[in-house]
N, C-alpha and C positions, 0 to 999 in steps of 0.2 A: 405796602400793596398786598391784598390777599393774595390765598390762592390761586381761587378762579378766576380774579383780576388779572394776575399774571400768565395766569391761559390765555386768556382772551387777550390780553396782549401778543402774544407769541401768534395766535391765529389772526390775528389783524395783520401780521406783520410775514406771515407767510405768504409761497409762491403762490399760491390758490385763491389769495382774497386780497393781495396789494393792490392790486388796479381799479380795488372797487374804492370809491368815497364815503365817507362815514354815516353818511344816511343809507346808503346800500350796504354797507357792511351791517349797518342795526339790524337792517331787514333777514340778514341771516343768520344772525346771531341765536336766536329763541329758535333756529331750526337747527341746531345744531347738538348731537347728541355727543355727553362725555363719556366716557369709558375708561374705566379702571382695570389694570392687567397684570399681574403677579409674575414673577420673573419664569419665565417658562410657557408662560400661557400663549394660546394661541388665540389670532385675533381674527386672521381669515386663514379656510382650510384647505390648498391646492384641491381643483374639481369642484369645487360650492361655488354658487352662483355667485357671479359679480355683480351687486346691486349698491356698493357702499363705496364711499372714499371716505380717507381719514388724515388730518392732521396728527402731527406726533407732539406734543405739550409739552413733557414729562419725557423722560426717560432713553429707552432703545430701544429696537427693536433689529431682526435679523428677515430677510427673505430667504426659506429654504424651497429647495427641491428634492422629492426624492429618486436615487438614480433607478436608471429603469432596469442596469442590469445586474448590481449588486445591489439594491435595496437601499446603498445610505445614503441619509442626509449630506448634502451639500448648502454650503452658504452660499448664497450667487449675492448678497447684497445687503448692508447696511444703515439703518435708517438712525436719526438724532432728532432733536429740537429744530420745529420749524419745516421736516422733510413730511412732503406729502405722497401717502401710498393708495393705491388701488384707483387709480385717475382715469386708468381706460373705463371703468364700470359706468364713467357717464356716456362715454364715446358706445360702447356696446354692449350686451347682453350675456358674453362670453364666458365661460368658468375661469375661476383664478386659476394661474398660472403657475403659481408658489403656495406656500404658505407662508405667515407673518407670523413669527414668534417672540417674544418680550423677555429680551436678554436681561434686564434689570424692569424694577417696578416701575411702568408707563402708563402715562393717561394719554388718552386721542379722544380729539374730536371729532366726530363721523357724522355725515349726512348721505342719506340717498336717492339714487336715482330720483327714484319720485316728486325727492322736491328737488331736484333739477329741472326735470317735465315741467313741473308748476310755474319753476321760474322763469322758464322758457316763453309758458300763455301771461305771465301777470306781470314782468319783470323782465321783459326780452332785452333791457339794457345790463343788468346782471348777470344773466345768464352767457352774453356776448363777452364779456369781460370774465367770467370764470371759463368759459371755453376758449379763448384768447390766451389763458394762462395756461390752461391745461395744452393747447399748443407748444407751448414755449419751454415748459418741464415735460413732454416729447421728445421734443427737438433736443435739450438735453442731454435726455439720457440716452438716446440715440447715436449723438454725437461720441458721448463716452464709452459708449459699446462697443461703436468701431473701432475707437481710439485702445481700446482693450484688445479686441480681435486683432486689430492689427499687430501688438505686440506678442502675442502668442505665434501669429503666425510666422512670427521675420525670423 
C-alpha cells in the first residue's frame, strides 16, 4: 500500500469521516488538503482565525498555550494518528485557542470551513454526519476534561 493510500486510510477510518459511506467519503476526499510539517513547525497559531480542521496521518503533534503571566509555553494536549484537531472552526468563527505544533515530522489532512458550508447546501447528508461526529469528539473531550479537573482539584 502506498503512501497516500495509507493516509487515506487512516482518514477514512477516523473520528471525523467513519459515519460517512464510501460514496460520501469519495465526495470528500479530492477536497481534502495534505500538509507536510517538519518537527517543530507550526500548524495553527493561538489568535489566527479558525477556518481549518485537520486530521493527523503521519506523525505528532502537541497543543500549546502560552502563559499569560510568565510568558511560557505549556502543553495542554497531545495529538497521534487518526486524532482530529481544530473541529470547533466548523461550529464557529472564533481564534484558535492554542497553537498546534509538530513534535515529530507529520502530515494532516485539512479542510475548510467553506467546504463545510458547501456541503451543508449540496450534501446536507454529509455534512449531518460530519457534524454528528464532531458532536461526539466534543462530548469527548469534554468529558475528559472534567475527568482531569476533577483530579487536580480532589
Amino acid at each position: 500500500m502506498s503512501a497516500t493510500a495509507m493516509n487515506m486510510d487512516v482518514i477514512r477510518r477516523c473520528p471525523l469521516f467513519k459515519l460517512l459511506d464510501d460514496e460520501q467519503f469519495a465526495h470528500i476526499e479530492p477536497r481534502l488538503q495534505i500538509i507536510k510539517l517538519a518537527a517543530g513547525e507550526i500548524l495553527y497559531s493561538e489568535g489566527a482565525p479558525a477556518d481549518t480542521v485537520s486530521i493527523v496521518t503521519e506523525g505528532a503533534l502537541e497543543a500549546i498555550k502560552m502563559s499569560i503571566l510568565g510568558g511560557e509555553q505549556t502543553v495542554l494536549s497531545e495529538f497521534g494518528v487518526s486524532d482530529v484537531i481544530g473541529e470547533i472552526a466548523l461550529l464557529s468563527d472564533r481564534k484558535r485557542s492554542a497553537s498546534i505544533r509538530a513534535q515529530t515530522p507529520t502530515t494532516v489532512a485539512s479542510f475548510q470551513r467553506a467546504v463545510y458550508g458547501t456541503l451543508e447546501r449540496q450534501r446536507p447528508d454529509i455534512a449531518l454526519a460530519i457534524m454528528k461526529a464532531v458532536a461526539k469528539i466534543l462530548a469527548e473531550r469534554l468529558q475528559d476534561t472534567s475527568a482531569d479537573l476533577a483530579d487536580v482539584c480532589a
